[in-house]
C-alpha positions in Angstrom: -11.5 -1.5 19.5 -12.9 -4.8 20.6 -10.6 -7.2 22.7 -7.7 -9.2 20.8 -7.8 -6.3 18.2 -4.7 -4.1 19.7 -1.3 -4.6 19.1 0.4 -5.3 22.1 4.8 -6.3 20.8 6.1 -8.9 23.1 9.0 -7.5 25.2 11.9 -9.0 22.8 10.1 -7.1 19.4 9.7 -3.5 20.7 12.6 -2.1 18.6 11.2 -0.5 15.7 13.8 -1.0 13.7 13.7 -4.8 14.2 9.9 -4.6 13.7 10.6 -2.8 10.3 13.4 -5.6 9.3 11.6 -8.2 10.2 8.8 -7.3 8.3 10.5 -7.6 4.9 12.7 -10.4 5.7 13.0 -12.9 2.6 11.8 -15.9 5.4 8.7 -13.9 5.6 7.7 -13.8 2.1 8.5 -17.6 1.6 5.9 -18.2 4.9 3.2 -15.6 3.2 3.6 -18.0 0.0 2.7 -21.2 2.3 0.1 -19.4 3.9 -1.8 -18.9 0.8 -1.4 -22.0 -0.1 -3.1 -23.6 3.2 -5.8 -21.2 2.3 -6.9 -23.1 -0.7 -6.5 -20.0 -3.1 -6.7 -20.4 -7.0 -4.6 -17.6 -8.1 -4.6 -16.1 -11.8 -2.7 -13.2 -13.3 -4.2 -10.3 -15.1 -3.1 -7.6 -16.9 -4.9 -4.5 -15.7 -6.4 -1.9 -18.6 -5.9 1.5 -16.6 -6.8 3.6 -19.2 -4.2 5.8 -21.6 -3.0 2.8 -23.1 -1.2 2.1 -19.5 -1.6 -1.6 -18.3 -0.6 -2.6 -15.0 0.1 -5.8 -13.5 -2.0 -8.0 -10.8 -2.7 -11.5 -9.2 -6.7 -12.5 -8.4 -7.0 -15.2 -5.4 -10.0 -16.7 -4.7 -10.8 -20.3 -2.9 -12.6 -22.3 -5.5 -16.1 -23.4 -4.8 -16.9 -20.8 -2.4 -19.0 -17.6 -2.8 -16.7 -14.4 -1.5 -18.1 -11.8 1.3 -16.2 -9.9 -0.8 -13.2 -8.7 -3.1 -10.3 -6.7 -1.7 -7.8 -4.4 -3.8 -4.5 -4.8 -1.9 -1.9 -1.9 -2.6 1.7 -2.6 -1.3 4.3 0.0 -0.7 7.3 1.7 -2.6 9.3 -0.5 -4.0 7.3 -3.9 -2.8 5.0 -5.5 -5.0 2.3 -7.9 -5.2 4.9 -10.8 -4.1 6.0 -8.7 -0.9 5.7 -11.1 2.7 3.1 -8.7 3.8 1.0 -9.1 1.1 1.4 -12.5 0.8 0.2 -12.7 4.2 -2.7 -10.3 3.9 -3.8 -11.7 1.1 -3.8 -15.3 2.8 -5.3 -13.9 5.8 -8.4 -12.4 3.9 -8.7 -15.7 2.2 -9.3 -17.4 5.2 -12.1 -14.9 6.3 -13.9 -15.3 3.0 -12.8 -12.7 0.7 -11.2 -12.8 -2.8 -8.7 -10.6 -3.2 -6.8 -8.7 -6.0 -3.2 -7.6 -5.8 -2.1 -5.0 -7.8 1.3 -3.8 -8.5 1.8 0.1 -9.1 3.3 0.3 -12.5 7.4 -0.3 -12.5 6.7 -2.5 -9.3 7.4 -6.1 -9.6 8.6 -7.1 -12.7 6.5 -5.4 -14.4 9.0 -1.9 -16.2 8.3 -3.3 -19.6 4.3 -2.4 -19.1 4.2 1.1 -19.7 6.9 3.8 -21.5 6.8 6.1 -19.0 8.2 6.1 -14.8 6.3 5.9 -12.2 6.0 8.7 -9.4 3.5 9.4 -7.0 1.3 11.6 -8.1 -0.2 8.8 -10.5 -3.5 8.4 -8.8 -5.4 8.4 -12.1 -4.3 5.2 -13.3 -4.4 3.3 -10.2 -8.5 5.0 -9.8 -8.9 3.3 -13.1 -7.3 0.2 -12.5 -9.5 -0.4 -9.1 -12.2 0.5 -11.5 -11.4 -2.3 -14.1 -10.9 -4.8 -11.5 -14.4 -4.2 -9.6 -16.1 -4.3 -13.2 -14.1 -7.7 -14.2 -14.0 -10.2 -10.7 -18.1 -10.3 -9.3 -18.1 -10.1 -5.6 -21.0 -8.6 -3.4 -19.2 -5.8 -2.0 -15.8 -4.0 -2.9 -13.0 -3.1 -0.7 -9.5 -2.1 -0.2 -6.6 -1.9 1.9 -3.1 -0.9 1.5 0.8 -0.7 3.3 2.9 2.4 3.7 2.5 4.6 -0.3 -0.4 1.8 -0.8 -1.8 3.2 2.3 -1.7 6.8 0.9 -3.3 5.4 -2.1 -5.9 3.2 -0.8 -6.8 6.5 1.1 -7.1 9.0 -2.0 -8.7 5.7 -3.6 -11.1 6.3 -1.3 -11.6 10.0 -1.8 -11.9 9.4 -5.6 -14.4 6.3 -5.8 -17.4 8.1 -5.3 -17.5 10.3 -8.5 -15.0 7.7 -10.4 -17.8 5.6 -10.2 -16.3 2.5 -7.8 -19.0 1.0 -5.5 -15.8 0.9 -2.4 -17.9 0.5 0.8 -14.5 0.4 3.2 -10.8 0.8 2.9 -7.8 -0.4 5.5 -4.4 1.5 5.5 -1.8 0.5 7.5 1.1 3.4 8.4 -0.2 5.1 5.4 2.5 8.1 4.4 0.1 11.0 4.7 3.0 13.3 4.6 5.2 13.1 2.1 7.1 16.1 3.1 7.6 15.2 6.7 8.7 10.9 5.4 11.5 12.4 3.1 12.6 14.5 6.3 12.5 11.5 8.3 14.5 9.6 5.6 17.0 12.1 5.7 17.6 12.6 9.3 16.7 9.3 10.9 18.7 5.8 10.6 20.9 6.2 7.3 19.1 2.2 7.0 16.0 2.9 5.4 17.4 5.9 3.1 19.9 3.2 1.8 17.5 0.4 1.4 15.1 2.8 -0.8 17.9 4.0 -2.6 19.2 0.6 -3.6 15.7 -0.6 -4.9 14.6 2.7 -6.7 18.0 3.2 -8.0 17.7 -0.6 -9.6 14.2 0.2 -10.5 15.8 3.2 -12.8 18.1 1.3 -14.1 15.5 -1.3 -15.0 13.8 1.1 -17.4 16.7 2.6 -19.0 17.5 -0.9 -20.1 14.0 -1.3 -21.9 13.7 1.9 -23.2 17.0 3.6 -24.0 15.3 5.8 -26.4 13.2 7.1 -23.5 15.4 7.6 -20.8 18.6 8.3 -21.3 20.3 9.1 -18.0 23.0 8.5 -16.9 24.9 7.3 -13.4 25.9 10.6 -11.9 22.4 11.0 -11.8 21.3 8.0 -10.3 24.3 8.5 -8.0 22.0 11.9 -6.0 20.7 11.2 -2.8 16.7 11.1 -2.1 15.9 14.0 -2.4 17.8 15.0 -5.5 16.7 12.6 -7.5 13.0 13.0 -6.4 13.7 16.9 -7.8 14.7 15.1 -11.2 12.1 13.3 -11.3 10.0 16.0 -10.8 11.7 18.1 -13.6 11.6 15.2 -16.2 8.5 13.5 -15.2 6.2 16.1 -14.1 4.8 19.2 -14.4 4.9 19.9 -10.7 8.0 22.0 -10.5 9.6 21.6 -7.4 9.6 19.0 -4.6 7.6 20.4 -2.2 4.7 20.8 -4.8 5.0 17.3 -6.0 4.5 15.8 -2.2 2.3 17.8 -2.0 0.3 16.9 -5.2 0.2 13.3 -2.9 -0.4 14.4 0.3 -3.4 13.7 2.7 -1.9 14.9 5.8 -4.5 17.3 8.3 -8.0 17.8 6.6 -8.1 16.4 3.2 -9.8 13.3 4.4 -12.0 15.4 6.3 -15.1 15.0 3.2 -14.9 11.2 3.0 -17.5 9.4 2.8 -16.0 5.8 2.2 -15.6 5.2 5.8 -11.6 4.1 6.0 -9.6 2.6 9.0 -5.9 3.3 9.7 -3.4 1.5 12.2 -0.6 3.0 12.6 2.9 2.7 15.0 3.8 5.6 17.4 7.3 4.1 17.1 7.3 4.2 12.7 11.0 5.1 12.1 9.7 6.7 8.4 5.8 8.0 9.1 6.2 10.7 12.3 3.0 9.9 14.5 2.7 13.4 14.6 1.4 13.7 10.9 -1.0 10.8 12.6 -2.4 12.5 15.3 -2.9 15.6 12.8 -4.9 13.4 10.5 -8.6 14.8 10.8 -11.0 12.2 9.4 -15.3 12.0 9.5 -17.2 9.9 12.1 -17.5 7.1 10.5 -13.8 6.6 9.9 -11.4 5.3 12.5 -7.3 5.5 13.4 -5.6 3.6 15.7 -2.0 4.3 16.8 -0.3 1.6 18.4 2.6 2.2 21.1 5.0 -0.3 19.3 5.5 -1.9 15.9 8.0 0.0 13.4 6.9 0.7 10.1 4.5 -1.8 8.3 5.6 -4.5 11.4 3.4 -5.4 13.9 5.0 -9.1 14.1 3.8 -10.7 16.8 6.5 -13.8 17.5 9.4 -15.8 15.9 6.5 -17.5 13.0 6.8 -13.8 11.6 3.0 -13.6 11.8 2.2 -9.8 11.9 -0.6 -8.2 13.5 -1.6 -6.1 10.7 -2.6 -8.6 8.3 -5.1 -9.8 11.0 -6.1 -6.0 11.8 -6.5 -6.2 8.1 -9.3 -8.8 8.2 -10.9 -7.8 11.0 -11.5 -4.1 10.1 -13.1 -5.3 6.8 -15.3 -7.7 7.9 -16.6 -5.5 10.8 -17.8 -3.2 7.8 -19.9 -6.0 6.4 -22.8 -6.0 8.8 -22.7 -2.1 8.7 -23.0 -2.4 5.4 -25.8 -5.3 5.0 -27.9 -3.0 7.6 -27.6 -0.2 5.4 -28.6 -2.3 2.5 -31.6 -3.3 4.6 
């Protein structure tokens, strides 16, 4: 990595758990809404045709006037959405380096339940292949990218995997602590700070709650099972919504932990935090990826952090940036 490209947490921000609160703190979002507006951006919403009748939900930016380097899918994490502070400030950030980008929400992300019948889980690669699709046939840019947070990072990285025969022209993809082990991030959930289990559990158990509001007829159950921890209601799920089985087949239907990158040939980059209270560094340092693709594990900065000081500027959005726009001459040199 060239100089200024690390992430070095000043001495008051090396708990990961305040790196990890911080990061989704309501102030956060409000300043990743101000930053895209210093950038200039002209944002528009779209409703995304992924195929199957399924429509999904997502915001263009682009700074009027100006030719882009380039367009960028951005993929947030579970339970965030195309309005999260990180991606407001990712978003903003590529802006100012001279890309459009294109946030999309997974389906029942957002507010966006009343889209599509059915709930959304994990394994729904398909639609989200599609969608990226869509968007790089509908917004004209002269090269196609991605980058995602957390599940959008395990998504941006099967993206990836998938582009070439799904016909999508992506020449480089970003994910930042991308959960590449599903198995090993419910284990974490379960035996690390009771925290994060209860902040998922709050929004996905709202999420749920969402749905069975717009379509009774569909989904008709009830509190005692939305009252199950994690991982019971990820195994209902799987019964109702899957044909997986159990739980340990449906992580693993999403997985992308030790070799399964190891065939890329979208080059990716992924920064990670040795210190990620929900993605163990170990399923990091297991991740076997080609040559041409990168990871870099950073001593501090919780999970999706990386702030750097009291502005709640984070490191990743810039890492973000930087990664994708070092793949531009690379890729005009191969064009030459």
């Amino acid at each position: 990595m060239s100089p200024g490209t690390r992430y070095s947490a000043p001495r008051w921000l090396r708990n990961p758990h305040l790196q990890s609160v911080m990061s989704s703190m309501p102030l956060r979002k409000a300043r990743g809404l101000r930053a895209l507006e210093r950038a200039g951006a002209r944002t528009s919403e779209h409703i995304v045709d992924a195929g199957e009748g399924i429509r999904l939900f997502g915001l263009h930016s682009t700074v009027p006037g100006r030719a882009p380097k380039a367009l960028v899918l951005l993929l947030h994490g579970w339970e965030g959405s195309v309005d999260s502070g990180y991606m407001r400030h990712t978003a903003a950030r590529l802006l100012e380096h001279g890309f459009d980008v294109f946030r999309l929400n997974f389906r029942d992300h957002g507010d966006t339940h009343h889209l599509n019948e059915g709930i959304f889980h994990s394994c729904r690669l398909d639609e989200v292949v599609r969608a990226a699709k869509w968007v790089g046939e509908h917004f004209e840019a002269p090269a196609y990218m991605a980058a995602g947070y957390s599940l959008g990072g395990n998504f941006v990285l099967r993206l990836a995997l998938a582009a070439p025969a799904a016909g999508i022209p992506l020449v480089h993809a970003a994910a930042v602590c991308p959960a590449v082990d599903p198995s090993a991030v419910m284990r974490a959930l379960e035996t690390g700070s009771p925290l994060y289990h209860w902040y998922f559990m709050r929004k996905w158990r709202g999420s749920l709650r969402k749905k069975r509001a717009l379509f009774p007829q569909h989904h008709d159950f009830d509190d005692v099972t939305l009252a199950r921890d994690m991982r019971g209601l990820t195994q209902w799920l799987v019964d109702k919504h899957t044909d997986l089985g159990d739980v340990e087949n449906y992580f693993d239907g999403y997985a992308v932990a030790g070799g399964r990158l190891s065939e890329l040939t979208v080059p990716v980059s992924v920064l990670a935090a040795a210190d990620d209270p929900i993605i163990p560094v170990d399923t990091l340092h297991a991740l076997q990826l080609p040559a041409h693709s990168t990871i870099e594990i950073a001593e501090h900065g919780g999970h999706c952090g990386f702030i750097e000081g009291p502005d709640l500027r984070g490191f990743a959005e810039r890492w973000v940036a930087a990664q994708l726009e070092a793949a531009l001459p690379a890729l005009a040199a191969t064009a030459t």
